[in-house]
C-alpha angles and dihedrals in degrees: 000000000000119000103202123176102156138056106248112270123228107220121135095265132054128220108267091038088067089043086047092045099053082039086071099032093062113034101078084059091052091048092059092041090050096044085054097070108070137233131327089014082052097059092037091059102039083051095055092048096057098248096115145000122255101286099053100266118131116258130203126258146036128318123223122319097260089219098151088045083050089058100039082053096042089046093055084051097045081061100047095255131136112263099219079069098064086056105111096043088050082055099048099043086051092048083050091047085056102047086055095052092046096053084041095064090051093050092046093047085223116168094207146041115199083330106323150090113292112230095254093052091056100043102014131253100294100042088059090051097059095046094060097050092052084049085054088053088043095057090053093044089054089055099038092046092038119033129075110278091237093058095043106089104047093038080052087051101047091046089052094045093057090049098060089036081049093053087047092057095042082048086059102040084057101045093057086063086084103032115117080203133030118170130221091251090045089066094038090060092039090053088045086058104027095046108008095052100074090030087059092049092053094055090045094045099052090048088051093053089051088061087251119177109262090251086062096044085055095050087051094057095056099040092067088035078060096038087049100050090052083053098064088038093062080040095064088040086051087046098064100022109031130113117253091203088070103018127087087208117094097244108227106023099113097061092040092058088036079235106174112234128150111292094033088054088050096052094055094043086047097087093218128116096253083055094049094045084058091053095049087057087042089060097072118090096213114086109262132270119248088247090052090047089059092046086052094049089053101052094044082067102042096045083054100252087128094045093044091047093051085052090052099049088051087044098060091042086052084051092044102049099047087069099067127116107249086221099049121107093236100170101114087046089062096053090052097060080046105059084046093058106032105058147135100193 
């Protein structure tokens, strides 16, 4: 399924070229940061990010989108900057991103990432912890050995503060696994701090690295916390309604596991029958049946939690976009909204 929100935009680059492009740009970073860890961490890591299988030898196919790295790159554009500078806070968002995935995959107990082997399930619990939080090291080191001294401290700062904004967010997102009740602004909140955290860093910390004024810094920074936040929205939408022959979700899995994201929270809180039948398959404690996946799916539609999370995701662009600045060349940047809210995976 494609989740499209905005008219195709003509830049000199599409989507997936600036994705490809920073891609490129930052890999060779993360490969020295990687080979400096040592072994097993090394091949653990290397493993996780797609480069090669669990004994070390090289695997086809791409690594992970770099989307974070995208936005750090298209930011310092954006500034007038030169995007090799942005280097090392591509790298260490993208480190950050990892670690996160990484300790993810242990919370949530899942088997798989984008069809193989988590972490965990290769090297055992322990083992995973301890390579994202040397991830998480790896991403400060990257800023503090590679960036301007001028610029360190407050890049440092504004890494560690997502982080922890980051932690808040996961510590939420958990939390509503046992709450009989979660609201719509409750999971707005959680997604701003979960995923717009380190998206909001990314833009902040590539206009920093372009020498920008500290008002556009700032509209950098929310600009990807808003970017970010549209991107979890067309995730939850994907997540329901996608099409498992192009997604690398597992369609489905939400309802199944009566997980609350945004339009199902939007269905329950609708007060209409549709809402309340939801509820009523909500209320069982056994993952659901596939019969019952396709009822849910249903009544997510028809109580208008398609319908509110599509309004959210335009909404956020709308607010992203208003922030800005009229003279700067925001082409990449607009490439990059719209490869959040045109996809088929």
């Amino acid at each position: 399924m494609s989740v499209t929100t905005t008219e195709p935009l003509g830049t000199e680059l599409t989507a997936h070229e600036v994705l490809a492009s920073a891609g490129a740009m930052v890999e060779p970073a993360l490969r020295v940061s990687v080979d400096s860890l040592g072994e097993p961490l090394r091949r653990m890591a290397g493993y996780h990010l797609g480069w090669w299988d669990a004994t070390g030898m090289p695997v086809p196919g791409e690594s992970g989108k770099a989307l974070r790295a995208a936005l750090a790159f298209s930011a310092a554009a954006a500034c007038g900057g030169n995007r090799d500078d942005a280097v090392p806070a591509a790298a260490a968002v993208e480190l950050l991103h990892n670690f996160s995935l990484v300790h993810d995959d242990v919370m949530d107990a899942d088997p798989l990432r984008c069809g193989r082997r988590t972490t965990w399930n290769v090297w055992g619990i322990n083992n995973a912890i301890l390579l994202g939080d040397a991830l998480q090291a790896q991403a400060v080191k990257m800023l503090s050995t590679r960036l301007p001294g001028h610029l360190i401290a407050e890049a440092i700062t504004r890494l560690q503060t997502a982080t922890l904004e980051l932690c808040r967010g996961q510590y939420a997102d958990c939390a509503f696994e046992n709450q009989a009740r979660v609201g719509i602004d409750d999971y707005l909140s959680m997604v701003a701090a979960k995923v717009g955290s380190l998206m909001a860093c990314a833009g902040a910390l590539g206009a920093l690295c372009a020498g920008a004024h500290p008002r556009t810094v700032s509209a950098m920074e929310i600009y990807g916390r808003e970017l970010g936040s549209a991107f979890k929205f067309v995730d939850d939408v994907i997540g329901i309604y996608g099409d498992p022959a192009f997604s690398d979700q597992c369609v489905g899995n939400d309802l199944r596991n009566r997980k609350k994201t945004l339009p199902v929270i939007a269905a329950l809180e609708s007060g209409t029958d549709a809402g309340v039948e939801l509820a009523d398959l909500f209320e069982s404690i056994e993952p659901l049946a596939p019969e019952q996946v396709a009822r849910a799916a249903a009544l997510v539609e028809q109580a208008g939690g398609l319908e509110l999370t599509l309004r959210h995701v335009r909404e956020r662009l709308a607010a992203a976009t208003a922030v800005l600045p009229v003279d700067a060349d925001t082409r990449d940047l607009e490439q990059l909204a719209r490869l959040v809210t045109v996809r088929d995976n």
